[in-house]
DOZADREN-762161 format. One record per residue (C-alpha): chain; x, y, z; residue in one letter; residue number from 1. Coordinates in steps of 0.2 Angstrom, whole numbers, plus 5000, padded with zeros to 4 digits. Each point is the difference from the previous one (the first is absolute). Layout:
<koltors>
   kette     c1     c2     c3   rest    nr
       A      X      Y      Z      A   NUM
...
</koltors>
This chain:
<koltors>
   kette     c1     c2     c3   rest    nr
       A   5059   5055   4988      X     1
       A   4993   4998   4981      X     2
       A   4987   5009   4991      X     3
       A   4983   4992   4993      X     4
       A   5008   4996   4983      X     5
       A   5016   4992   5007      X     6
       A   5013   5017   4997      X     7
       A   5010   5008   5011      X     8
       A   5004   4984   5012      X     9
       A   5010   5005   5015      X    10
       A   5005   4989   5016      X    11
       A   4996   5011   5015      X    12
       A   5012   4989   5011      X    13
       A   5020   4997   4998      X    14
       A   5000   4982   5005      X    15
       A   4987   4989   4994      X    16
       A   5006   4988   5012      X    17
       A   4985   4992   5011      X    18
       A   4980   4998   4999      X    19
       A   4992   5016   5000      X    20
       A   4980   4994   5008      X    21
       A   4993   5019   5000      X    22
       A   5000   5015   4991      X    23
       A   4988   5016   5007      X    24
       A   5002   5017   4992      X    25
       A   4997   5017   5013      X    26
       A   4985   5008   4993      X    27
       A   5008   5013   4992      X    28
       A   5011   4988   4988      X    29
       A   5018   5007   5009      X    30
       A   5006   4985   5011      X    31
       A   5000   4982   4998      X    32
       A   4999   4986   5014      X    33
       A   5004   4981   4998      X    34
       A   5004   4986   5012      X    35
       A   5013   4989   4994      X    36
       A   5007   4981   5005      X    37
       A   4983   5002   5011      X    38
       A   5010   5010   5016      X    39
       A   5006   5017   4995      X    40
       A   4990   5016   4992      X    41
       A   5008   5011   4989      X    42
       A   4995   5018   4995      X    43
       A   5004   5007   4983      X    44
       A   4997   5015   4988      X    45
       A   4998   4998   4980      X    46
       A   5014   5011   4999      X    47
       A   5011   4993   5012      X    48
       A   5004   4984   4998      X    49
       A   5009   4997   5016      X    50
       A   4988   4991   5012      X    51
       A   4998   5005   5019      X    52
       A   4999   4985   5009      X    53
       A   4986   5005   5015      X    54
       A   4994   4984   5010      X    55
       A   5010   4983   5002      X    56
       A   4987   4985   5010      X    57
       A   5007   4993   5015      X    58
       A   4987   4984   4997      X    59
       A   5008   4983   5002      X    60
       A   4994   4994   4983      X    61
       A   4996   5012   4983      X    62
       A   4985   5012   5005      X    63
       A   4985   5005   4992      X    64
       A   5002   5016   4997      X    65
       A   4987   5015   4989      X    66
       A   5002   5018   4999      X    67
       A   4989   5014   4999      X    68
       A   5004   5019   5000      X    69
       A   4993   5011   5009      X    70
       A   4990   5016   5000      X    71
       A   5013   5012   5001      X    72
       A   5008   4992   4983      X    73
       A   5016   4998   5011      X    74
       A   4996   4988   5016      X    75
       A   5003   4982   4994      X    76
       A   4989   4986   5009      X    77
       A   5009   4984   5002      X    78
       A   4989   4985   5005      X    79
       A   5009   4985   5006      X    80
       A   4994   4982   5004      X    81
       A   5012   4988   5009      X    82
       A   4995   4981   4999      X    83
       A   5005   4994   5017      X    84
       A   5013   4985   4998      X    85
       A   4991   4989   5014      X    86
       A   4984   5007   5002      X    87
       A   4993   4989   4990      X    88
       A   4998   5012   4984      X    89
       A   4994   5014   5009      X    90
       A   5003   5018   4994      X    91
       A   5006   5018   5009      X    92
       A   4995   5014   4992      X    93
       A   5012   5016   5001      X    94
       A   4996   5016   4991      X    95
       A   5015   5013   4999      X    96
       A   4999   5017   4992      X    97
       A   5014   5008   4992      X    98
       A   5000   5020   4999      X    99
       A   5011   5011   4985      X   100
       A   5014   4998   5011      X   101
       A   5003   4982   5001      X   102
       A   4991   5000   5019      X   103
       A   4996   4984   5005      X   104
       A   4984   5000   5013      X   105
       A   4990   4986   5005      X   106
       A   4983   4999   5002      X   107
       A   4993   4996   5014      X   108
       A   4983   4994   5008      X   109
       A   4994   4982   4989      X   110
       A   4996   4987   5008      X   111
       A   5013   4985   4999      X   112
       A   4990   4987   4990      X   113
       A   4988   5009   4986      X   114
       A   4991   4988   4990      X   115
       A   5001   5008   4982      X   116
       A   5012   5012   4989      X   117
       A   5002   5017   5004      X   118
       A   4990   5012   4990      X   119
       A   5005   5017   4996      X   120
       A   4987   5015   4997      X   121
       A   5003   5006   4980      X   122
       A   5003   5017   5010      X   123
       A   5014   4993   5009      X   124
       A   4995   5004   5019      X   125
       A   4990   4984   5007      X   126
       A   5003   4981   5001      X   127
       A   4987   4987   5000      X   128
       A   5000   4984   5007      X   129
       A   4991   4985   5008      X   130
       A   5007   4993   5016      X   131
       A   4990   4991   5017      X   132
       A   4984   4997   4985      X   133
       A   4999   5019   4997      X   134
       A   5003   5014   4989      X   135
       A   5010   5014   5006      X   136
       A   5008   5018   4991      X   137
       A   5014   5006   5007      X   138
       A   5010   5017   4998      X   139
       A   5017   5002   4994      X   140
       A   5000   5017   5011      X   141
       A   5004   4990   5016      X   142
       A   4981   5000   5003      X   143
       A   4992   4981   5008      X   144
       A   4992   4988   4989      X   145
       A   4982   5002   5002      X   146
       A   4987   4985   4998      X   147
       A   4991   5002   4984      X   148
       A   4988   4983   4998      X   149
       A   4987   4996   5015      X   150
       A   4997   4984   4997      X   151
       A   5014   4987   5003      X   152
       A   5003   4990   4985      X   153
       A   5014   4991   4985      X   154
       A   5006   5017   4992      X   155
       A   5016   4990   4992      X   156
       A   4995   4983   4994      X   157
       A   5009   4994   4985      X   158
       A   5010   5020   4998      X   159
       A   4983   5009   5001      X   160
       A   5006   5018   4996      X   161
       A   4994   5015   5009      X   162
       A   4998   5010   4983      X   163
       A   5000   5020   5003      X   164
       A   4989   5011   4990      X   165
       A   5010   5012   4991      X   166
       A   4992   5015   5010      X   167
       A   5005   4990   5019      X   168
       A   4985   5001   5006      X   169
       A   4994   4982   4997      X   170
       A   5006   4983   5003      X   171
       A   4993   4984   4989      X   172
       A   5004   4984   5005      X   173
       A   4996   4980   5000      X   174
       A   4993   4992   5018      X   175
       A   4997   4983   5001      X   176
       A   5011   4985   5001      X   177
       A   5005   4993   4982      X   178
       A   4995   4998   4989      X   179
       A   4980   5007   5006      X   180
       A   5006   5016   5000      X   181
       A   4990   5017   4997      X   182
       A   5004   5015   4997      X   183
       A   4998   5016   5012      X   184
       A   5002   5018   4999      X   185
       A   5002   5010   5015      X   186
       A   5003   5020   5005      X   187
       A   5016   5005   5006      X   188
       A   4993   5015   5011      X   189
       A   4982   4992   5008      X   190
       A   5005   4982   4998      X   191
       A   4983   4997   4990      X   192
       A   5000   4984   4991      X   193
       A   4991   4993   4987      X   194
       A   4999   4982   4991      X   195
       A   5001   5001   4981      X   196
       A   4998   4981   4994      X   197
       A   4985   4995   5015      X   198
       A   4996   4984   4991      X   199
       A   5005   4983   5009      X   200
       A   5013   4990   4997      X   201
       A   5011   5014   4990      X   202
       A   5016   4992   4995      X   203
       A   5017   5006   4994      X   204
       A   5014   4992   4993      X   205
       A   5011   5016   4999      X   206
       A   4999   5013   5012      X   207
       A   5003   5016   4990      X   208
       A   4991   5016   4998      X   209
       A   5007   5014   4987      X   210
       A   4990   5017   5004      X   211
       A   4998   5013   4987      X   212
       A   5009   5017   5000      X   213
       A   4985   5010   5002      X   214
       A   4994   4988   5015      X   215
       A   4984   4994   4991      X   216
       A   5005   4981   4998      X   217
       A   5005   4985   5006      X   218
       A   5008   4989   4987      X   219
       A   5005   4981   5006      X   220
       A   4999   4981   4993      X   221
       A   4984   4991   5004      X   222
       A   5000   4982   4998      X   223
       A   4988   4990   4989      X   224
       A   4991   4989   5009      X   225
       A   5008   4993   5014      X   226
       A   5007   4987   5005      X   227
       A   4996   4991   4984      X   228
       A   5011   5013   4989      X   229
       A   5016   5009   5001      X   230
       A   4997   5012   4986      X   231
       A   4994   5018   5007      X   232
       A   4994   5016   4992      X   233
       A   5004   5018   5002      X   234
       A   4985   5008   5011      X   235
       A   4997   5019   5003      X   236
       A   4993   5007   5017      X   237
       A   4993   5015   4999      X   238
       A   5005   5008   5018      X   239
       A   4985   5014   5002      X   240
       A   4986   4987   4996      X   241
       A   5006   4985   5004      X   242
       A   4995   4992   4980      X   243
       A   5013   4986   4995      X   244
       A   5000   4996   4980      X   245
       A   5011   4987   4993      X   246
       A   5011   5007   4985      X   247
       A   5008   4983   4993      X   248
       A   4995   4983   4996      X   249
       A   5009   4986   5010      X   250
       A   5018   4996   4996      X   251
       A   5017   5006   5010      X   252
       A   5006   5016   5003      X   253
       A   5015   5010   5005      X   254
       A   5008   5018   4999      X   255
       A   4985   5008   5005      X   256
       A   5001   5021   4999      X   257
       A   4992   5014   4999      X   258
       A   5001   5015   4987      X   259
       A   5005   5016   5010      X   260
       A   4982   5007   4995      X   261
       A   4992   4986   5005      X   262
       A   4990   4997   4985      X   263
       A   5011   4986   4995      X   264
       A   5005   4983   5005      X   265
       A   5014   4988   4993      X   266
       A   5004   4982   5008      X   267
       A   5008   4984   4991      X   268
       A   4985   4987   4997      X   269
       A   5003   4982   4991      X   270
       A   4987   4984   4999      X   271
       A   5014   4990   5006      X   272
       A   5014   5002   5014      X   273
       A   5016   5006   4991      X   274
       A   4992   5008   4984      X   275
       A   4995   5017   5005      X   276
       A   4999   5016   4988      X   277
       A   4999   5019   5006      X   278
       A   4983   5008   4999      X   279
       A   4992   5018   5003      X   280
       A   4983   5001   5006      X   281
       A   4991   5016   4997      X   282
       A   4987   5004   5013      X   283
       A   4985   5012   4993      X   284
       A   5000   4988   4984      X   285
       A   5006   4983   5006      X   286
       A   5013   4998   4986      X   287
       A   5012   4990   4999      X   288
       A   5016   5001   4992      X   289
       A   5015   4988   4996      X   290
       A   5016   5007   5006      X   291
       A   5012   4987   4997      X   292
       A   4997   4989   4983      X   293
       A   5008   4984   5005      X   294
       A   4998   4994   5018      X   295
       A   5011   4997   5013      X   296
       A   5007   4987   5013      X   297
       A   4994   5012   5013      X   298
       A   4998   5017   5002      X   299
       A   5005   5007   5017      X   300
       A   4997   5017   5002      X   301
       A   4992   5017   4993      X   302
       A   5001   5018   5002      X   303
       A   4995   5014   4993      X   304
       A   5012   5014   4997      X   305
       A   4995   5017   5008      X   306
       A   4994   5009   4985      X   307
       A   4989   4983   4995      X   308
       A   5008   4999   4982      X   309
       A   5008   4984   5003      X   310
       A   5002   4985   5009      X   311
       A   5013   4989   5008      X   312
       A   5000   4982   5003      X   313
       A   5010   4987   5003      X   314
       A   4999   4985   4991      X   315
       A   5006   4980   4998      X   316
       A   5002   4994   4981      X   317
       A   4993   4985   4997      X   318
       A   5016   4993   4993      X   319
       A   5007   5005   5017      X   320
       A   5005   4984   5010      X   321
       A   5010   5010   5014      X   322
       A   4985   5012   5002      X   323
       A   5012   5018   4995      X   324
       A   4988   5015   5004      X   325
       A   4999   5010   4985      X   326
       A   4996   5017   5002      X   327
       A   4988   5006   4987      X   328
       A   4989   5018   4997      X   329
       A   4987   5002   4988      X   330
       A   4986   5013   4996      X   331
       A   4984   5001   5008      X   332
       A   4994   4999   4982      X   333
       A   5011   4982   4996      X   334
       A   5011   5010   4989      X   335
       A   5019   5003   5004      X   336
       A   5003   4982   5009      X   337
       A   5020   5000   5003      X   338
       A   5010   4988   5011      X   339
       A   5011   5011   5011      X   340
       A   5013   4986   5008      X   341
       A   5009   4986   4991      X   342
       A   4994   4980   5002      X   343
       A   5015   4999   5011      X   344
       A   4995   5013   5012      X   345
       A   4990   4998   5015      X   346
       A   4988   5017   5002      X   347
       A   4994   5002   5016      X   348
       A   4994   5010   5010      X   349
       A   4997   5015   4986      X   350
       A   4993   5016   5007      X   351
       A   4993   5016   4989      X   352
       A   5007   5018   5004      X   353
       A   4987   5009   5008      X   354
       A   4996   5015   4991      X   355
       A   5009   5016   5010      X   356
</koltors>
């Protein structure tokens, strides 16, 4: 754990042995939970540097393993993906909740082949998922998985996410089969659905869709005339209306994020592959501003911390031939740009404290 400007650098573990794939704060900031060497989750607090080791997989070969907590701030949901050995690449999911005791319990009730990710509700209390060419939503209070989509049709082509609105209550998504894919929204409660990109022939190259904090937008990469370009822009869905607007000119883009008052936008752009600067994009004014004054290899991801006076990304130099993730912050304004990790450190994942 570090500050913004690099002081008070602590290790939260005693071993740094192993690869550490996921870091996920409780809401209230107090524990810590990372999957290590890609089969064991471990439970730690800031003060207490002595992890609890709370899950080891049983899969043949190393899992594919996310966290999430829950809504009690205590409950730990484990998800688990097994790749079957000689099933010809096919996947099991498990999902595993983990109580303030250490109690293992299994959940029970999916189905054995589901066609996406697992998808956790930002509340903590549903899973979404796409399985027999339909959405469901199931419970993590032992209720069934209910059907969601009434129409059967590709819900996971090309890791289509099932992206929550921050309130639960809605589900966005792509349908189609790649890349003439479009983009849906539909109600958890009624199951109403509607289309939000209608025209034919709607294409995506890469299916991600980033919603604002307050539920207004959807933010996502559109590409530039397809097939005969791989560049995209940054595109804006309003959700209530239904109106698109395009925010960027063509180029490449990464690191998408939102401010946490959902006024502001920063994302990694570049004219050419692997030479990409940090920029923030002010909504109301359609400003832009230069975060970063030399560009980078590649910029992988941004986030905005809690109180939205700084953010994190993680970066590639461009003198970089081993591709080291620098971890840098930087103020919304461009002012106060400091590296946080050493050239021969490899920073990932990183993670803000939540606020308590």
């Amino acid at each position: 754990m570090v500050q913004p400007l690099g002081s008070q650098r602590q290790p939260l573990t005693n071993s740094g042995s192993g690869l550490f794939s996921h870091l996920v704060w409780s809401p209230d900031g107090q524990q810590l939970a990372v999957v290590q060497n890609s089969s064991e989750v471990y439970r730690l607090s800031p003060v207490n540097k002595d992890a609890t080791r709370v899950f080891a997989s049983q899969c043949q070969r190393p899992a594919d393993l996310d966290l999430v907590w829950g809504s009690d701030r205590q409950t730990l949901l484990i998800q688990q993906r097994c790749t079957q050995p000689d099933a010809d690449g096919q996947s099991r999911w498990e999902v595993f909740l983990v109580d303030a005791t250490g109690q293992l319990t299994p959940l029970t009730g999916l189905p054995p082949q589901i066609e996406s990710d697992l998808y956790t509700s930002p509340q903590g209390d549903r899973l979404a998922y796409a399985a027999n060419q339909h959405i469901y939503v199931a419970g993590l209070n032992g209720q069934p998985p209910r059907q969601l989509t009434q129409e059967p049709g590709v819900y996971a082509a090309a890791g289509s996410p099932l992206a929550w609105s921050p309130d639960g209550t809605q589900l966005a998504f792509y349908e189609g089969r790649y890349p003439e894919q479009r983009i849906n929204l539909i109600d958890i409660a009624s199951g109403n659905r509607r289309l939000l990109t209608p025209e034919d022939g709607f294409q995506i190259y890469r299916s991600h869709l980033v919603w604002s904090p307050n539920g207004r937008y959807l933010a996502f990469y559109q590409p530039h005339n397809p097939p005969y370009s791989n560049q995209e822009v940054v595109a804006l869905i309003e959700v209530a209306t239904g109106e698109r607007q395009i925010l960027t000119r063509p180029g490449f883009y990464n690191a998408l994020s939102w401010s946490p008052d959902s006024q502001q936008l920063a994302f990694a752009a570049g004219d050419q592959l692997e030479q990409q600067a940090l920029f923030r994009l002010e909504l109301e004014s359609k400003e832009f501003t230069a975060l970063t004054p030399q560009p980078f290899q590649t910029i992988l991801d941004s986030y905005w911390a809690p109180q939205g006076d700084w953010i994190a990304f993680t970066a590639v130099t461009r003198e970089d031939d081993l591709g080291n993730q620098m971890l840098h912050v930087v103020r919304p304004d461009a002012t106060q740009l400091t590296v946080l990790t050493e050239p021969d450190e490899y920073a990932f994942p990183f993670a803000w404290v939540p606020l308590p």
